[in-house]
N, C-alpha and C positions, 0 to 999 in steps of 0.2 A: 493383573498386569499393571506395572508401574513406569507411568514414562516420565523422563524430565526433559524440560524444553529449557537449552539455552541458545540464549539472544546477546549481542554484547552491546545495545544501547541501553540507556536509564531512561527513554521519556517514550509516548507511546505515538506510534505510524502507521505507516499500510503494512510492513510485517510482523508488528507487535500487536496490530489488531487482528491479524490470521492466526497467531498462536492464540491470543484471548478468544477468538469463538471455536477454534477447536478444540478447546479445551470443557468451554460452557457446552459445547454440542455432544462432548462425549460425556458429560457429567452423570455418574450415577451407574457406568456402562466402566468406562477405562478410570484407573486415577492416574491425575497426572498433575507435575508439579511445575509453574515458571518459575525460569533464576536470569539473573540479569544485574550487572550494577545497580545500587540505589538512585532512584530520583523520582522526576514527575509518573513514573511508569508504576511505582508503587501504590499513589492516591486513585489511579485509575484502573487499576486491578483489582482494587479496592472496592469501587463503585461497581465492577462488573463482577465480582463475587470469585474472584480467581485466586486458586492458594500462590503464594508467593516468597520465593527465600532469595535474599537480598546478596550476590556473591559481593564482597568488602572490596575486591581489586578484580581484575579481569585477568587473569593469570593463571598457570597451571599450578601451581599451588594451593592458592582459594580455592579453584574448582576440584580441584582433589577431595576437599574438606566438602565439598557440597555432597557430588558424589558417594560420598561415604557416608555421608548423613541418610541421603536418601534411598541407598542404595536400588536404585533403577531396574528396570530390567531390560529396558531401553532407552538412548539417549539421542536426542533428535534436534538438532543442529539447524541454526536459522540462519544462514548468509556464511560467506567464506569464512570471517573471521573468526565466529564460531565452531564452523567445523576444523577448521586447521587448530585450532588450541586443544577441540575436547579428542582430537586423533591424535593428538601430539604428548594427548597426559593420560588419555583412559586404552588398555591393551587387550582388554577382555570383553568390555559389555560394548554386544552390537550400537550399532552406530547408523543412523537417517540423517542424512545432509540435504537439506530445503534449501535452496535459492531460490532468492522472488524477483530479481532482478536482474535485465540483460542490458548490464555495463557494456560500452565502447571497450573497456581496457582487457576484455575476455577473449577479443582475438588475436591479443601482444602475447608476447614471452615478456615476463614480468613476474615480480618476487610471485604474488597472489597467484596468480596463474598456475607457478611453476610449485611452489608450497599447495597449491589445492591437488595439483597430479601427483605429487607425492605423499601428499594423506591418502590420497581416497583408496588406495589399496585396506586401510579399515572401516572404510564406507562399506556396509549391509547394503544400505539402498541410495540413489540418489532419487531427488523430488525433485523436477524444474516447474514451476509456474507458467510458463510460457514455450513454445517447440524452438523460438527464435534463440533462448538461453545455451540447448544444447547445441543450436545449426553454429553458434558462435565462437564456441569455445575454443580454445587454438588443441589443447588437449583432450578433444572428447573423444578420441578414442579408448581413450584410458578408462572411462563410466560408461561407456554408449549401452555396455551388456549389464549395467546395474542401475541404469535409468527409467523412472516414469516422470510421463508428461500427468500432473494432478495441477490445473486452473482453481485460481482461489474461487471460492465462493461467501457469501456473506451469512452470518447470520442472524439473521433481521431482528430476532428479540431484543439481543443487543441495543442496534437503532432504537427502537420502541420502546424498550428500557430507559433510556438515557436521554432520550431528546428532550421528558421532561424535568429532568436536571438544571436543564439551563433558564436562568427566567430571566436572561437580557428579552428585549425587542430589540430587531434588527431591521432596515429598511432596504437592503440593499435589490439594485434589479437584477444585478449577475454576479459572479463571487468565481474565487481563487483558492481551493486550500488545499493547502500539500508544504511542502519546503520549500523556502526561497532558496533554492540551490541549483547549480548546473545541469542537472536532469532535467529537470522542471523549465528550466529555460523561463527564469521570470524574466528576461527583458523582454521578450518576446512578449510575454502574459501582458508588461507595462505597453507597449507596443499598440497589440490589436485593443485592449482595453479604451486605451487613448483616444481610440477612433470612432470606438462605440461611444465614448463620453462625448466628441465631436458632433456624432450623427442626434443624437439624443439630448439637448442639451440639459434636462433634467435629470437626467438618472445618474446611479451611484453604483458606487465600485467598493467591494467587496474583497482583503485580502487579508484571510483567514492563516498565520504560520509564520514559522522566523528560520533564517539564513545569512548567509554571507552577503547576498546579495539583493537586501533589503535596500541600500544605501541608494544602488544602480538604478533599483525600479523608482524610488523616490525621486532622485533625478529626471528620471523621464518623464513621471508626470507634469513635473514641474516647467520640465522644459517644453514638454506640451501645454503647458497653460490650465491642468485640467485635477490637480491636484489637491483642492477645494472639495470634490467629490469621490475622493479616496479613502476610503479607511483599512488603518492598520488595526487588526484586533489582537494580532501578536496570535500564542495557541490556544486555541479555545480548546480545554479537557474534550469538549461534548458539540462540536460544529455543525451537527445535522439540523439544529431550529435554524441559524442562520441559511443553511445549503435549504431548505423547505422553503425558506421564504424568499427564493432568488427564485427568477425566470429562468438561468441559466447557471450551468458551471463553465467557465473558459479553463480550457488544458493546453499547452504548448509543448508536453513533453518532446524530450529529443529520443527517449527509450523507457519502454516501461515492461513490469512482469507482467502480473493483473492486477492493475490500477484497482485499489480498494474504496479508495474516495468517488470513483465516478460510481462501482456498484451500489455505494450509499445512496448517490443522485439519483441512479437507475431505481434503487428500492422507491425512495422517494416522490418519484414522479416527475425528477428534475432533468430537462434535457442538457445533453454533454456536445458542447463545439470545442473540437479537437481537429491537433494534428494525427493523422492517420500512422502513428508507431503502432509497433503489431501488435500489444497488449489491448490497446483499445478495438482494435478489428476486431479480435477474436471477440471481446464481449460484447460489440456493436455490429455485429456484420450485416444489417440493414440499413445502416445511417446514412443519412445524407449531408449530417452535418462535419462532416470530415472535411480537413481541406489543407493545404501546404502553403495556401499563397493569404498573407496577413487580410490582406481586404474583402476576402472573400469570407475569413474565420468572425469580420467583425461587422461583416453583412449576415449571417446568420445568428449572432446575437444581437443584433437590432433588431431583425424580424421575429425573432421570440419576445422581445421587451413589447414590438408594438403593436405585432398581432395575437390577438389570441387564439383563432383560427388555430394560427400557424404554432404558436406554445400548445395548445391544445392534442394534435397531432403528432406533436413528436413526445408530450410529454404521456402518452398514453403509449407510443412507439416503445418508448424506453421499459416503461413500466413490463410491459408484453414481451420485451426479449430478456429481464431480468428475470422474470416469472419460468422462463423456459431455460437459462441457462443455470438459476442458483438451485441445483439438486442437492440439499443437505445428505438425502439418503444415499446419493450413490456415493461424496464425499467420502463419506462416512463408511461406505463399505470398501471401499478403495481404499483408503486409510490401514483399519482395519487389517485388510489383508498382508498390508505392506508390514505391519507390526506382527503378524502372524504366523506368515514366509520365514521371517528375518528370525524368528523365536525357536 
């Protein structure tokens, strides 16, 4: 069996790192091939040992020539924009549509929306990442009967692989890394951080990624006075030495699938203070440290910085519900099957 996974970014995330480890996880079992625009996403597939063919334009023409190169026997689609191109240019070879992300704009009537209900009539299978993805969609009735709910999972060699890649030192007491973009909600991140740097007056801050909306959170600290003990480190290929050596991760998402940077945390031993979006529930459903109201989210990263007691507790908490939720084998046979079925 031959699968090819296409993604249409160039640099690597939380769902370019779910294709890289299911892809290392089936190694040797399934072949399978990433394709994706050229960029930073090539040097880090690289590093993780993953074959790789560079589509030149994101297009149904290009992807035609990949296609035909690699001739597939299944093509497995990563995010709408993916799947609406490879339904839009391939008429034969079954088709897996993975969404990892539950957008606000999935309960509009909207080009995306209304182009994903008209591909999916040559979706085989859809994958959602999260239940909240399908409860949202304005057209799920159109997949409800070709849908599974498959939660990402990590696969920690990976991590353990690569952490010692990096040979910065990092000192930071809590950290940030994800996109600085609208999801992610950085001014809010700028926000409770500010306050943790307030209560704390020596610790440091941590913000691991690059967005639109770098400029916004730079502002804030500044205008919080507290900006001196910010660092931007832009992307780090390889962020898990820095997420190791933090007390805390702070999340402010406004929506998520399954957050793959807080599972890194979780492998880690790192405790996660977050807004309670339903990605993080489902892989935290013991937390305490969840919370909606800023003062309460930068009172539990103070009490991680200054007790250890209290780090101590949750960082073994985390550790215990990632051990119990990250099932490579059943992944894997879920997977599997879904390639199986489809065949």
């Amino acid at each position: 069996m031959r699968v090819l996974h296409v993604l249409p970014s160039n640099k690597i995330s939380g769902a370019e790192n779910v294709v890289a480890d299911i892809i290392a996880m089936f190694r040797g079992e399934i072949e399978m091939v990433y394709t994706s625009p050229r960029g930073t996403i090539e040097e880090a597939l690289k590093d993780r040992e993953i074959t790789y063919l560079e589509i030149e334009s994101f297009d149904i023409g290009h992807l035609k020539k990949i296609v035909d190169f690699v001739k597939p026997d299944i093509i497995h689609t990563h995010d709408f924009k993916a799947s609406i191109l490879v339904a839009m240019s391939e008429k034969d070879i079954p088709i897996v549509s993975q969404i990892h992300v539950n957008s606000s704009d999935l309960t509009k009537v909207n080009l995306k929306t209304l182009l994903y209900r008209m591909c999916s009539r040559r979706f085989s299978k859809v994958i959602t990442v999260s239940s909240s993805i399908m409860e949202n969609y304005i057209f799920r009735d159109s997949i409800k009967n070709k849908t599974t709910l498959l939660s990402n999972v990590l696969y920690k060699p990976r991590v353990e692989k690569l952490i010692s890649k990096d040979l910065q030192d990092y000192d930071f007491d809590f950290i940030y890394v994800g996109r600085l973009a609208y999801q992610k909600n950085p001014e809010r991140i700028a926000n409770v951080a500010s306050l943790v740097l307030k209560n704390i007056p020596e610790s440091k801050f941590g913000v691991v990624g690059e967005g639109e909306l770098k400029a916004r959170m730079i502002e804030i600290f500044e205008d919080e006075g507290v900006i001196d003990r910010v660092t931007f480190t832009g992307n780090l290929p390889y962020p898990y030495k820095a997420l190791k050596s933090s007390k805390a991760l702070l999340m402010c998402s406004r929506f998520e699938g399954t957050p793959i940077t807080a599972l890194e945390a979780m492998s880690l031993g790192v405790p996660v203070v977050s807004t309670p979006v339903d990605g993080m529930r489902n892989i935290m459903p013991n937390s305490t440290l969840f919370s909606d109201d800023d003062i309460k989210l930068a009172k539990n990263v103070t009490d991680l910085i200054n007790s250890n007691k209290f780090h101590s507790k949750h960082s073994m908490l985390v550790e215990n519900e990632f051990n119990e939720l990250n099932n490579i084998d059943q992944y894997k046979k879920t997977l599997t099957e879904i390639y199986e079925q489809i065949l």
